[in-house]
RODO-2510 file (C-alpha; in nm, 4 decimals, decimal comma):
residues 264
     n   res          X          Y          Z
     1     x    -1,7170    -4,1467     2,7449
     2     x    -1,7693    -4,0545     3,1472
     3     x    -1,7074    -3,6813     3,1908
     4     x    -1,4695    -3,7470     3,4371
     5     x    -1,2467    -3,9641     3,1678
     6     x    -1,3288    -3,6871     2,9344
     7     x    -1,1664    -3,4007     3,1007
     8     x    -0,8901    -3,6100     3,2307
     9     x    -0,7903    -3,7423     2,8687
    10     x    -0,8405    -3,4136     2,7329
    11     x    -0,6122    -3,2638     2,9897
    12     x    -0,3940    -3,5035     2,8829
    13     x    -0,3943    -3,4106     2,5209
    14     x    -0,3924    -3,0733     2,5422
    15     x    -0,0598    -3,0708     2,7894
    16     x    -0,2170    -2,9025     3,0565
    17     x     0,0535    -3,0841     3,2917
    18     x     0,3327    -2,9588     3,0480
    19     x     0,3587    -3,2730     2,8553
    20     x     0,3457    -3,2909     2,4586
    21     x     0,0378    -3,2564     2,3846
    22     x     0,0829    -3,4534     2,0100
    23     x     0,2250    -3,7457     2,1774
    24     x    -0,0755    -3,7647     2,3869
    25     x    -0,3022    -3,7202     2,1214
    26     x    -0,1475    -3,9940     1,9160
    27     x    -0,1481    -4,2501     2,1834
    28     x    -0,5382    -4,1573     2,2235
    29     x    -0,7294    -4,5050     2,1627
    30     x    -1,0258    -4,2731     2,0052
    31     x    -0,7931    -4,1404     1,7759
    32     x    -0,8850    -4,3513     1,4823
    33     x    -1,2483    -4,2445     1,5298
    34     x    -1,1357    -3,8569     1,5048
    35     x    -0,9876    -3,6805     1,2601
    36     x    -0,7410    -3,4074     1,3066
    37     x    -0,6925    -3,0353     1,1540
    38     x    -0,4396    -2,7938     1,0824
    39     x    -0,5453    -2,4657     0,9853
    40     x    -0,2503    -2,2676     0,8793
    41     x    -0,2667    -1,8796     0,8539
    42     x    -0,0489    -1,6459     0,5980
    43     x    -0,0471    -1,3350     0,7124
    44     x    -0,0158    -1,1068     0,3980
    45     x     0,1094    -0,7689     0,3124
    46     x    -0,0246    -0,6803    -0,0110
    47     x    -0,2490    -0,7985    -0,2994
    48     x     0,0496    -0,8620    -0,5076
    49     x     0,1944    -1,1025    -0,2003
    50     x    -0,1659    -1,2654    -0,1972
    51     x    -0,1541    -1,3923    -0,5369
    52     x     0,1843    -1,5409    -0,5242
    53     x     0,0403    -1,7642    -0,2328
    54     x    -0,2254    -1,8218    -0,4288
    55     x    -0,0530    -1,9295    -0,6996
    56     x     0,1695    -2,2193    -0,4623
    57     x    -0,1524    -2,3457    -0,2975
    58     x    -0,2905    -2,4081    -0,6193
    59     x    -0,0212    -2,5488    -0,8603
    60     x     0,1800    -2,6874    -0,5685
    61     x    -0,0063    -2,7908    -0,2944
    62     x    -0,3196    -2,8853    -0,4316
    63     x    -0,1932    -3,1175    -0,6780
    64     x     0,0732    -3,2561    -0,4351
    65     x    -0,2125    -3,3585    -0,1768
    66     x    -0,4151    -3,5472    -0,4421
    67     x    -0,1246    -3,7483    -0,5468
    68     x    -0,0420    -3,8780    -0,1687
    69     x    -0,4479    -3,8630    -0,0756
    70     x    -0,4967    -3,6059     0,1333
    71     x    -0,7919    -3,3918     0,1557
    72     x    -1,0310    -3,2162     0,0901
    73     x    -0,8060    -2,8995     0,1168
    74     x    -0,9568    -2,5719     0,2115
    75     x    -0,9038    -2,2344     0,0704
    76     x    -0,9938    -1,9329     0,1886
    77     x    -0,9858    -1,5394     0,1369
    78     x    -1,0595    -1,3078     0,3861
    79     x    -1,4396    -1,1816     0,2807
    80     x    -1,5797    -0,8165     0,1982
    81     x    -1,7026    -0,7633     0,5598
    82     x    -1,7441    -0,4798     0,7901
    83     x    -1,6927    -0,7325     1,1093
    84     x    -1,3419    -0,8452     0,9592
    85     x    -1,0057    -0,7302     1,0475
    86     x    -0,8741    -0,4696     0,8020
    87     x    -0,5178    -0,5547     0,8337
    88     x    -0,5784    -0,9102     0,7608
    89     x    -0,7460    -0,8383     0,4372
    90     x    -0,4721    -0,9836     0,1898
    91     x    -0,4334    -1,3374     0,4494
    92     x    -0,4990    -1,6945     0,3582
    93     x    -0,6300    -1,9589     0,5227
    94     x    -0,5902    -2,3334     0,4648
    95     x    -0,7867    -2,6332     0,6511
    96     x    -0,6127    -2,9975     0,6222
    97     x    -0,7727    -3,2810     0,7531
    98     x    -0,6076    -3,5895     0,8534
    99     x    -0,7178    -3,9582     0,9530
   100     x    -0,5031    -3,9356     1,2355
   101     x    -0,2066    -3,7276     1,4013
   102     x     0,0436    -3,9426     1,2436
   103     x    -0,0760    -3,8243     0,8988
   104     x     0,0063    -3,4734     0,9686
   105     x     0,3744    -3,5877     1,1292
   106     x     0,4464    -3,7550     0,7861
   107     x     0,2883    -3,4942     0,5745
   108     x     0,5470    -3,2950     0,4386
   109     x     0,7822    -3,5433     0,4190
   110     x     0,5115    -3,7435     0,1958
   111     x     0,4195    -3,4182    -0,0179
   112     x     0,7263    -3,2757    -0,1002
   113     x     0,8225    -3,4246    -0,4473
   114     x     1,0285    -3,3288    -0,7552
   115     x     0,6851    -3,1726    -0,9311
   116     x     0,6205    -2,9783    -0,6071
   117     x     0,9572    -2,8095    -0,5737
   118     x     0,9320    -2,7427    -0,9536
   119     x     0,5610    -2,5644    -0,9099
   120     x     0,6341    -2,3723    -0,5986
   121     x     0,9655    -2,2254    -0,7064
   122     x     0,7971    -1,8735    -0,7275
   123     x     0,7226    -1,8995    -0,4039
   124     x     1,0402    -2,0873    -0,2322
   125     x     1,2897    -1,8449    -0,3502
   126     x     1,0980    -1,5304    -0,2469
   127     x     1,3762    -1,2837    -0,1412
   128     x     1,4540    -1,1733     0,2205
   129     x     1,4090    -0,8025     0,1250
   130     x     1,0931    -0,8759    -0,0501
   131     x     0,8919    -1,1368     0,1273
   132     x     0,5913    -1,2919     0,0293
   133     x     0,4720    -1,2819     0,3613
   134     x     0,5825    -1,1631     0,7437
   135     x     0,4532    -1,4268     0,9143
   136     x     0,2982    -1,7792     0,8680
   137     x     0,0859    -1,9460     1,2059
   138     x    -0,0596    -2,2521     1,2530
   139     x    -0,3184    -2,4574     1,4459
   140     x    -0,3135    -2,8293     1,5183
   141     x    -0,6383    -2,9555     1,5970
   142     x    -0,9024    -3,2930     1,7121
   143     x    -1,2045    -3,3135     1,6240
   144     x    -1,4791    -3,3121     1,8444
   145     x    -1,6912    -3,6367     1,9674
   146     x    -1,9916    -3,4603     1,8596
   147     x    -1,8305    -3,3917     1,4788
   148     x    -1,5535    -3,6362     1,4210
   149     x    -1,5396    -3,5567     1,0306
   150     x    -1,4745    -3,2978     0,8056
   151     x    -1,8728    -3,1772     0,6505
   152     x    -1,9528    -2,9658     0,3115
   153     x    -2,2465    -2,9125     0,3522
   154     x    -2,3396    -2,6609     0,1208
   155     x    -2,2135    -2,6160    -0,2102
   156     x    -2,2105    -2,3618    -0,4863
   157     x    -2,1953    -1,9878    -0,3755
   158     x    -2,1498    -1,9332     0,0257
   159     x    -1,9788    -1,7582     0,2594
   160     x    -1,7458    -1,8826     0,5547
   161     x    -1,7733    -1,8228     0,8972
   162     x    -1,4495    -1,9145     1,1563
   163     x    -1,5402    -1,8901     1,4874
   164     x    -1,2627    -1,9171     1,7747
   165     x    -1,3540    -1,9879     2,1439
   166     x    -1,0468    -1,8830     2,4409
   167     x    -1,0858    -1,9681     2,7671
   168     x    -0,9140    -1,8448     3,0482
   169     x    -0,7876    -2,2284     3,1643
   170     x    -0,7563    -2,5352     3,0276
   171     x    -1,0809    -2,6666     3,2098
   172     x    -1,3052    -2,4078     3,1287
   173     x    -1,1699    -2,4779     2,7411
   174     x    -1,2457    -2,8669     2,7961
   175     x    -1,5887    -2,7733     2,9913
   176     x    -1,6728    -2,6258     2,6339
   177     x    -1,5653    -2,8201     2,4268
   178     x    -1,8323    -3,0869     2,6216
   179     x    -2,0694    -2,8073     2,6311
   180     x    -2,1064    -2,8407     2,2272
   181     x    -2,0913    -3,2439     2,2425
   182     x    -2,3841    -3,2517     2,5040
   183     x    -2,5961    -3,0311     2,3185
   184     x    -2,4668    -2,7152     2,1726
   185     x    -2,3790    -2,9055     1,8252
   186     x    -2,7181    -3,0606     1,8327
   187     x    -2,8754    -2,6995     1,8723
   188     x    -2,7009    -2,6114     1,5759
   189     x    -2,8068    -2,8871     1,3431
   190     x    -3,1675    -2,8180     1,4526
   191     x    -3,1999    -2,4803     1,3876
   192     x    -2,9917    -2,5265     1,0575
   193     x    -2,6207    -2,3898     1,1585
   194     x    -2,4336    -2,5652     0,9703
   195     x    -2,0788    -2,6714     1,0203
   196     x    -1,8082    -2,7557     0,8777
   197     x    -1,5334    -2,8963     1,1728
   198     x    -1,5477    -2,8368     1,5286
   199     x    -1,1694    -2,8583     1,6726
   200     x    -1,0216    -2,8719     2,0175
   201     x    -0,6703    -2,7009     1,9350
   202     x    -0,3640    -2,9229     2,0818
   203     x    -0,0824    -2,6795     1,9463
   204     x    -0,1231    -2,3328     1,8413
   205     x    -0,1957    -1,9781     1,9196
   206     x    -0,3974    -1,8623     2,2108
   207     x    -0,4559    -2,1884     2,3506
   208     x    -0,6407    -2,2681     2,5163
   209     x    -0,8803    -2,2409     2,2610
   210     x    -1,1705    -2,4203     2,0330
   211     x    -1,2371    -2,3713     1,6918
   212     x    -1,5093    -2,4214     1,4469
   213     x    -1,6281    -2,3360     1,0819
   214     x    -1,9760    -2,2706     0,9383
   215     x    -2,0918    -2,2033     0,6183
   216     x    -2,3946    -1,9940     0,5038
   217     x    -2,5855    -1,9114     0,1549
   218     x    -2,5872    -1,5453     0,2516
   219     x    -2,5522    -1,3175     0,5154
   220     x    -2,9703    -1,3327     0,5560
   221     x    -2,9433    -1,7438     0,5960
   222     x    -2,6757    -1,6307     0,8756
   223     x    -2,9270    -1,3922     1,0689
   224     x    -3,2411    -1,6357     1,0036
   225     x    -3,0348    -1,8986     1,1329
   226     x    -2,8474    -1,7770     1,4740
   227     x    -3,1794    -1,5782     1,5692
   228     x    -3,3259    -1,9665     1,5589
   229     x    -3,0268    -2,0694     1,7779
   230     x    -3,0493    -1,7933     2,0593
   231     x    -3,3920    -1,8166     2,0831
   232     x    -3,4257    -2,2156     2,1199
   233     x    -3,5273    -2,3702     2,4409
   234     x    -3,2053    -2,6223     2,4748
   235     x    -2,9683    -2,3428     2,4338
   236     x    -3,1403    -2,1074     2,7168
   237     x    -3,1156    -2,4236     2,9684
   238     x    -2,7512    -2,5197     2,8446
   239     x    -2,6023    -2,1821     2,8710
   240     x    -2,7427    -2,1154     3,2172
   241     x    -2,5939    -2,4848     3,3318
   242     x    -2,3872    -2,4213     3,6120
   243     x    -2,0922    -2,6367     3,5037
   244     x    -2,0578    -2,4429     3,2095
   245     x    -1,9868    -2,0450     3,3520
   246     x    -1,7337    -1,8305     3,2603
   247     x    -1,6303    -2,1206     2,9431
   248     x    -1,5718    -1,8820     2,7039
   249     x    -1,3509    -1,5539     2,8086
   250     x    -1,2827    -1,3893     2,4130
   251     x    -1,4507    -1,5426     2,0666
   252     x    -1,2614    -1,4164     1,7834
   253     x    -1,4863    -1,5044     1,4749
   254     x    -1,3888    -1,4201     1,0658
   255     x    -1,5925    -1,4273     0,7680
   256     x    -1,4116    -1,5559     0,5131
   257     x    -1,4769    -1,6493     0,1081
   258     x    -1,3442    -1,9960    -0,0679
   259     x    -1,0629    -1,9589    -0,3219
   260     x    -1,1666    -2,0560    -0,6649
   261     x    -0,9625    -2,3822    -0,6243
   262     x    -1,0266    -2,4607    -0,2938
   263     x    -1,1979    -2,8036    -0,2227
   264     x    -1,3959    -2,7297     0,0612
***
């Protein structure tokens, strides 16, 4: 795609004009090509809170999404690390991916059977004076041209990264976003970053924003591997690209461990 139709379809999608931004995304000829992300955040109060989540995502969720095909479904725990955000230390993340934005429209109406409402009971009829949670948000997301699918790429024991990009306007957000496709996610794969989704967020907090997801062995494998980054040639001539100044005003980044269950 020309970078002028870039930006001005993702403009479109995004609503920068004040239009709905899902609509747009759906009418998107590329969409089939793309898949597209929610992550949803519970924001927690307490350990005891944490594992009644846990327990819905895994009896109820999980086994409702691999009856209707849907996945892989991702899990996640806020990790044991000085760099995270102590009041977030009981939250839970979860990463959907669907074939298209009608998939996520249809979702709940697709996953919500008799077995479900019977295995999330516990958590449905969580009392008003004792919630399970104060707060639930979401993110609905594309995927990048660069990434257009969902990646494990490591298995067994690893940590999570989640790495969010704001920008101050919707351009600079888009400029990034092409930043990555033109070369940034190419970087990566060279000096062995490895991701998991790169998303351009339609609806959601802090928009305009990017987000993205790698995974590591070990904190080491983390260092070894973003010292690589920083110090490759490609990356010193793409960040000092005029086009691409002032992209990025806040990154919000979280280092996060797979549930048990989880499928990513």
């Amino acid at each position: 795609m020309q970078r002028r139709d870039f930006l001005k379809s993702g403009l479109a999608a995004t609503g920068a004009a004040g239009f709905s931004a899902p609509g747009n995304a759906h009418a998107n000829n590329h969409d089939s090509e793309h898949e597209h992300y929610e992550l949803r955040h519970w924001h927690i109060p307490t350990a005891e809170k944490k594992a009644v989540v846990d327990r819905f995502l895994k009896n109820a969720v999980i086994p409702a999404t691999k009856r209707i095909n849907l996945g892989p479904i991702g899990v996640f725990h806020s990790a044991d690390h000085p760099k995270n955000n102590k009041d977030e230390q009981y939250d839970i993340w979860t990463l959907t991916p669907f074939k298209n934005a009608q998939e996520f429209f249809s979702r709940d109406e697709r996953l919500v059977d008799d077995a479900f409402i019977e295995n999330a009971s516990e958590y449905l009829n969580s009392q008003k004076t004792d919630a399970t949670y104060s707060r639930i948000t979401s993110s609905f997301m594309r995927a990048f041209d660069g990434k257009p699918k969902l990646e494990i790429p490591i298995n067994g024991k690893r940590i999570f990264e989640l790495r969010e990009y704001q920008s101050h306007n919707e351009l600079k957000a888009l400029l990034k976003v092409q930043m990555f496709n033109e070369g940034e996610i190419a970087i990566f794969n060279a000096t062995g970053l490895k991701s998991v989704f790169f998303g351009q967020t339609l609806i959601g907090p802090n928009i305009p924003n990017l987000t993205y997801m790698l995974v590591y062995k070990d904190q080491k494998m983390r260092g070894k591997n973003w010292q690589a980054f920083l110090k490759h040639p490609d990356w010193d001539r793409l960040k000092n690209m005029e086009i691409y100044k002032d992209t990025v005003s806040k990154i919000v980044a979280r280092f996060l461990d797979p549930a048990p269950y989880s499928q990513v």
